[in-house]
C-alpha positions, 0 to 999 in steps of 0.5 A: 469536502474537509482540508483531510479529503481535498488534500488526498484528492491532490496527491492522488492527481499529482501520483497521476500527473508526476507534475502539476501548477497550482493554478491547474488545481485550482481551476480542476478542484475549482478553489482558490489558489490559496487554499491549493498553496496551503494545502501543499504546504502540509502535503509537503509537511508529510512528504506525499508532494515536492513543491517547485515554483508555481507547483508541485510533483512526485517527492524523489522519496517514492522512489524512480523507475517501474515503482514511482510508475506504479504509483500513478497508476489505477490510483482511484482502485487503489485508494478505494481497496486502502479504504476498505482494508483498514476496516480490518484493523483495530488499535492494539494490534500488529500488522506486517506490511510488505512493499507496494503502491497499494500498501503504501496507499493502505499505509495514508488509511492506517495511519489515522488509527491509533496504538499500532505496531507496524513492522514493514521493509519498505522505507515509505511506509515506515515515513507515513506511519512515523509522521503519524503522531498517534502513539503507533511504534513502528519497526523497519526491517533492515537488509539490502536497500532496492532503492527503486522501491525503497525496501529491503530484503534478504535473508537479513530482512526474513531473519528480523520478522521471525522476531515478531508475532503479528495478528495481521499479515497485509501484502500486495501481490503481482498476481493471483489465479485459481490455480497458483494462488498468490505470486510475484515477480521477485523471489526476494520479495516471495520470500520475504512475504512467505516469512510474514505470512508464517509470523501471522494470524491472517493473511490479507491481501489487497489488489485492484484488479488487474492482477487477476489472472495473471501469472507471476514466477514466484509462488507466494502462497495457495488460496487456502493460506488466505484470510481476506482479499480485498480489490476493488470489484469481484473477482472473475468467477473461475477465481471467485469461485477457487476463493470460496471453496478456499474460505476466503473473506472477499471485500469488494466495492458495491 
């Protein structure tokens, strides 16, 4: 395992646990209390944990409430679609990413590419993009501050994206059926995805997968405005099906 792959693998177990001591790490990873106490030390560095005497947690700079929730949870699932999503991308290009524990999983994978242009409304993201240091600009569009999941929206944030043009719109999602398409639980946020989708090339969209069949008040978009779905096992076949016969490129798990 490289110091990059065992120090994701502690994040991952502290987004699960809130709260860890380093000798729980150590005894669960089975290495050293040392290398654990390193380890934390540069995971402190990019902002992903908070150290306390004899441990580590959440940073407050995730958010509180139904977010920092979500955050710890299905972490496995969502790593595993942030993996396979940034397949999609190539140096040079411009993503907008909206707001999401799966984007900001997505956005730990982007930043190990170089020469991007990253336009999002969610403050996390923009701070991992930034302490990337590979020649990638980055844009966070401004608005009124929820700071539950440290984003923006409004008519000032949909204003801002209209200023660029993107090739890859990546968007998490609060639901996705055969009939609706994609939805959310926020009109804010649905609008604010509506604006990038518009300002894009291709639609991505990353989920794990519970959000199939689920419904959301919000419409998004229909099926057909996809370009990829990525989750992390097949979709269920009355969805599978509605994806194909709208074109949409499904990435999946073996």
């Amino acid at each position: 395992m490289t110091p990059g792959e065992r120090q994701s693998k502690i994040a991952n177990i502290i987004r699960q646990r809130h709260r860890i001591t380093v000798n729980e790490l150590a005894e669960l990873l089975k290495i050293s209390r040392e290398t654990i106490r390193r380890d934390l030390s540069e995971l402190v560095q990019d902002g992903k944990v908070q150290k306390f005497h004899g441990g580590a947690k959440l940073p407050t700079t995730i958010g509180e409430g139904s977010f920092r929730k979500r955050m710890g949870e299905n972490v496995s699932e969502k790593v595993q679609v942030a993996a396979m999503a940034v397949n999609l991308v190539s140096p040079g290009e411009t993503i907008l990413i909206d707001t999401g524990s799966t984007t900001v999983f997505f956005a730990e994978k982007l930043a190990e590419l170089s020469n991007l242009t990253i336009v999002t409304n969610s403050s996390q993201i923009a701070r991992i993009m930034s302490h990337a240091h590979l020649q990638s600009g980055v844009f966070l569009l401004g608005g009124q501050f929820n700071s539950d999941n440290l984003q923006t929206v409004g008519n000032f944030a949909i204003s801002q994206v209209q200023f660029f043009r993107a090739h890859h719109a990546i968007l998490t999602i609060g639901a996705l059926d055969a009939i609706t398409g994609v939805m959310d639980f926020s009109i804010e946020e649905a609008q604010l995805a509506q604006t990038m989708i518009a300002q894009a090339d291709s639609l991505t969209i990353i989920a794990d997968s519970s959000k199939f069949h689920r419904i959301a008040s919000f419409k998004v978009c229909s099926l057909d405005q996809v370009t990829n779905l990525v989750c992390d096992k097949p979709p269920p076949d009355k969805i599978k099906t509605a994806l194909l016969e709208a074109k949409v490129n499904i990435v999946y798990a073996d």
